[in-house]
N, C-alpha and C positions, 0 to 999 in steps of 0.2 A: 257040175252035178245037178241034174234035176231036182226041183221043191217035192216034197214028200205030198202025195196029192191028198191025204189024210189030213192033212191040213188048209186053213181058209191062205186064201193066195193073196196077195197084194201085191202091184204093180206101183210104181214110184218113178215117175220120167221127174228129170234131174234132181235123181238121187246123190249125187253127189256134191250136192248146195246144200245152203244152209237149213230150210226148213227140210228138203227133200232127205238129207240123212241124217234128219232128225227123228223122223216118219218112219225111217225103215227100223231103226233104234226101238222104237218106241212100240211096235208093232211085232215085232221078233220077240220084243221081252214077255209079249202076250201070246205066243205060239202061234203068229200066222208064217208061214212060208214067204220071203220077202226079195222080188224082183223088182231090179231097177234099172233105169235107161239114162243114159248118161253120155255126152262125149266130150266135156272139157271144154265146152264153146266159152267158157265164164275165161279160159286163156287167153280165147281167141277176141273176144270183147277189151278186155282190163288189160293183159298183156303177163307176164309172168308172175305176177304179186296173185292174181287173179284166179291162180291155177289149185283145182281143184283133188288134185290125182293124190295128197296128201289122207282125203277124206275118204276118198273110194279104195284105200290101202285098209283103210282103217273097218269100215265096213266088210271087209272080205276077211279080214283076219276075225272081226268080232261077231259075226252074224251065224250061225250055223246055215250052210245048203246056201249062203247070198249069191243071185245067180245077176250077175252085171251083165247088161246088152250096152256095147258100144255100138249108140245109135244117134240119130240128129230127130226131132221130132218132124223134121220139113221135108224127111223120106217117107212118103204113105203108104208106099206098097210094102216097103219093110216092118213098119211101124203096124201095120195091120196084123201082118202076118203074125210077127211078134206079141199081139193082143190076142191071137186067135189060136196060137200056139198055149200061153197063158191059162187064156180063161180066168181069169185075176176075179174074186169076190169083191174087191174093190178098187178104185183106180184111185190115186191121187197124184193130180198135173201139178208139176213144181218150176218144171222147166219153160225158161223165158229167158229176154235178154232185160236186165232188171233195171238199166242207166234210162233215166229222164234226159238227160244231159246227152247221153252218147247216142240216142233216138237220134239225134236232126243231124248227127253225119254218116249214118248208116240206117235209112229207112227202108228200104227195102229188107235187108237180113231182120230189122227189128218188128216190121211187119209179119214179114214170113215165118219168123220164131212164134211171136207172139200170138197171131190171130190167125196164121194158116195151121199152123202148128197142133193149134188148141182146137180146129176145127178135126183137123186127121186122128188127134186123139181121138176127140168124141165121136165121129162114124164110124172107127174101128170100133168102141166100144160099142155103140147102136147095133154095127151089125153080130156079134160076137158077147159079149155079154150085157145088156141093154138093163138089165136088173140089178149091176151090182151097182151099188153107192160112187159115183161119179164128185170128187173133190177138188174144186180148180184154186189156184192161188192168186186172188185179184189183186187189187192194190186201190189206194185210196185216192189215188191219181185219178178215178176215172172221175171224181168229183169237181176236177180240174180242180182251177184257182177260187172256185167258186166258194167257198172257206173264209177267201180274204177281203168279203163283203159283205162279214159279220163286222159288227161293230165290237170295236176291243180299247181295250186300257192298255195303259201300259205302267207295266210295276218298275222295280229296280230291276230286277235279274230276267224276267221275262214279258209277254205280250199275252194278255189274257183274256179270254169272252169277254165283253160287256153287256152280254144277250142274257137273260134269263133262261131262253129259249135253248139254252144250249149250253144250258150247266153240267150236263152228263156227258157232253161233245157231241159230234156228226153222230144221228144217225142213217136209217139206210134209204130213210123219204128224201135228206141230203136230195136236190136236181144235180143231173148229171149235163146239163143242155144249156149253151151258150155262154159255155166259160172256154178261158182258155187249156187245156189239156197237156200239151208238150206230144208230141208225135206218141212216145212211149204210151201216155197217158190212153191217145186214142189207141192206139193197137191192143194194149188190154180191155178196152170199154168194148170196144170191136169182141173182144174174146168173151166176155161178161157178158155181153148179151144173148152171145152164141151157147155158152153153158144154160142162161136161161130158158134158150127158147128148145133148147133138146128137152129139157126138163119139162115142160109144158107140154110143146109139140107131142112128143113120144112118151109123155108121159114117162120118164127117167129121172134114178133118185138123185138130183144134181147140186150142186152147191157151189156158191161163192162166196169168198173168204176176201172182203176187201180189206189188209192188214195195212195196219200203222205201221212202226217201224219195227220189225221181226228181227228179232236177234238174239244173239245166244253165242257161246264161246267156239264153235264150229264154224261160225263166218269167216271167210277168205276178204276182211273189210277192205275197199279200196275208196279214193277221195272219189268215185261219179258210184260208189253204190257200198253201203255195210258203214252209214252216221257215227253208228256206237263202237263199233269193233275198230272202226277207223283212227277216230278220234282218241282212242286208249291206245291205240297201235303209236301212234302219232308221239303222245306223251313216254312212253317208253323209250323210244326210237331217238328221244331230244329232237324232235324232227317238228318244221314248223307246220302248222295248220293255221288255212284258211277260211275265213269265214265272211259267206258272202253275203250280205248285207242285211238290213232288220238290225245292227246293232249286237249282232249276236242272240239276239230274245227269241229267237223262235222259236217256238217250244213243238218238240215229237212225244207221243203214246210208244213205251216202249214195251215189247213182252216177249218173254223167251219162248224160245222155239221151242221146247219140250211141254208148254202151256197148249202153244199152237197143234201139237201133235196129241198132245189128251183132246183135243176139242174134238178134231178130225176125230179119233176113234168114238167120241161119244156122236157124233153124228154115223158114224158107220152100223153103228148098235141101234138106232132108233133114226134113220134116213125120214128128208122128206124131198120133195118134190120142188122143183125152182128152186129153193132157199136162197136167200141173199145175206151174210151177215158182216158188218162191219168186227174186226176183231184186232183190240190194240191192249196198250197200257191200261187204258184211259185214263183219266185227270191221276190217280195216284200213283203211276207209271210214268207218269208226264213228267220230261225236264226240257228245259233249252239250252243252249250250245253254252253261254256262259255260266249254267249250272254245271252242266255236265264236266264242265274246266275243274270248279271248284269240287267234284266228286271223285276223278281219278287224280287228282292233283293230293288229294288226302290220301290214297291210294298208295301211290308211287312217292310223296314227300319231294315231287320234281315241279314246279311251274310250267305252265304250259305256254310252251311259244308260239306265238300268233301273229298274223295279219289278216287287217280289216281291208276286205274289198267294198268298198260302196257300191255295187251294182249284187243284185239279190240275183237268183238264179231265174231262167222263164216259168211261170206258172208254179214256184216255188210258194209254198204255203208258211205262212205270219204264224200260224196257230193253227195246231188239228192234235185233238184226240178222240178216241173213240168212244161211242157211247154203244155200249156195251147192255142194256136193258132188255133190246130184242133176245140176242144170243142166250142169254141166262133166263130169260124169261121160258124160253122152250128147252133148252137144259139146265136144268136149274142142279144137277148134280156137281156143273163142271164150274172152277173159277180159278181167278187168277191166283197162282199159288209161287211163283218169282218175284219177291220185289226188287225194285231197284238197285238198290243195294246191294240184294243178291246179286243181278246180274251184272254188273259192275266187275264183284270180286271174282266171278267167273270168267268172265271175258278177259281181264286181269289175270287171270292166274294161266288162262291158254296162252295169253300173247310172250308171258315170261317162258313159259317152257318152247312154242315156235322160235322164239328169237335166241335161244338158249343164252338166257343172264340167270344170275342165282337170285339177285334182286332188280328193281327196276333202277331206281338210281346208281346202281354200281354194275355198269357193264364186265 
């Protein structure tokens, strides 16, 4: 069924991810008309645990007029079409192959997702709507490893700044240049710089969202992508988790996706030009992996079973949260409104009802 053209339109490539149908969610409850492009590649990467078609059932039952395009974003003449068909008041690119890890055995698709992908977006947009609000989904990767030449403490249960410099975490002057990356890393930094330079170049209202660890009880978690949703999946399941090196202490910025999706619409309302913003937990969001043990383990009343790999993941970060000051400083209406805790019990309470237990300890 066609979107009612009465209303403002929004487009959504991999709406059927975690941020992406969080977006279309969050947008509909605001009366835009809400299209999304999707084709299950998150299967095709993770394998069946990975599969997203649970989410996209869900959106079509819940969304009034939700018009789904099964599409690959690495098709450009369809992807065009489909944008020119639209006319979307705004775009937001969700869609990506999202493994650091799964990058170095499939570079080319992680490429071609990532930075060709995010390029056919944008000229579709350029030519065809060049003015609506342009929202890409970065990641903190592009930072590389360069994070883990901060000078840091180390506590009991975590790794922490020992910079002053960096009591609010990474912001967005963070260098991006002569660290190491992880392939994934460069194919979004590759895509980051392409969203900036349409925004400059053509002066289009663009944005980059480099997110910490984005999560929310809608994530399909797997061990190479979804830390949080994984890791409570994991504890549920009596199933063991791995933890690859640092001790456990490495602490992530965590923020739920429906935080993530208020921010996007407050930049849709007040757009600017290039933006760049770093978007996480930061420090009060922040746990690390043998935290996070002790938090759904109070949760479920279940221990979590573990093994320690002494070899750390490539380009894996010791310590990163966001610092968060830019973002609020130009929207100061928006802020984190999930805490941990929250989001904990949330993701918790989705993994009981996919796994269908009445409780966590009592299968």
């Amino acid at each position: 069924m066609a979107a009612n053209s009465s209303r403002r339109k929004i487009l959504v490539t991999g709406s059927n991810g975690l941020i992406g149908s969080e977006v279309c969610l969050y947008f509909a409850n605001r009366g835009f008309a809400v299209s999304g492009i999707d084709n299950n590649q998150r299967a095709v990467f993770f394998g069946p645990q990975g599969d997203t078609r649970w989410v996209q059932k869900r959106l079509q039952e819940t969304i009034r007029d939700f018009h789904h395009y099964e599409l690959d974003v690495r098709d450009r003449a369809r992807l065009e079409q489909t944008v020119k068909d639209i006319s979307p008041q705004l775009i937001v690119h969700a869609a990506a192959q999202p493994s650091h890890d799964l990058a170095a055995s499939m570079p080319f698709e992680d490429f071609e997702t990532n930075a060709v992908g995010t390029l056919n977006v944008l000229e579709a947009a350029r030519r065809h709507c060049p003015e609506s609000p342009f929202v890409y989904l970065s990641t903190n990767k592009v930072y590389g490893d360069g994070p883990n030449g901060i000078r840091l403490k180390e506590l009991e249960t975590r790794w922490e700044y020992d910079d002053p410099r960096y009591a609010q975490g990474i912001p967005e002057t963070f260098s991006v240049d002569q660290v190491l990356h992880s392939l994934f890393g460069a194919s979004k930094l590759a895509a980051d710089t392409l969203v900036q330079e349409y925004g400059r170049y053509f002066k289009m209202p663009t944005c980059c969202l480099r997110g910490g660890c984005l999560t929310g009880p809608s994530h399909s978690g797997v061990e190479l992508h979804g830390f949080l949703s994984y890791l409570i999946k994991c504890n549920f399941e009596g199933k063991l988790y791995k933890v690859y090196g640092y001790k456990g202490k490495q602490v992530r910025d965590n923020i739920h996706s429906e935080d993530v999706a208020a921010f996007i619409y407050e930049f849709c309302e007040r757009p600017r030009c290039a933006e760049v913003y770093n978007i996480g937990g930061g420090a009060g969001n922040s746990c690390s992996i043998l935290e996070a043990f002790a938090m759904v383990e109070q949760l479920s009343g279940r221990k979590q079973a573990y093994e320690y790999v002494d070899q750390s993941r490539i380009g894996d970060h010791i310590c990163y949260y966001s610092d968060l000051r830019k973002l609020k400083e130009h929207y100061p209406t928006w802020s984190i409104t999930k805490t941990l805790p929250q989001i904990f019990e949330e993701i918790a309470a989705s993994w009981v009802q996919r796994l269908g237990v009445r409780t966590v300890n009592r299968p």
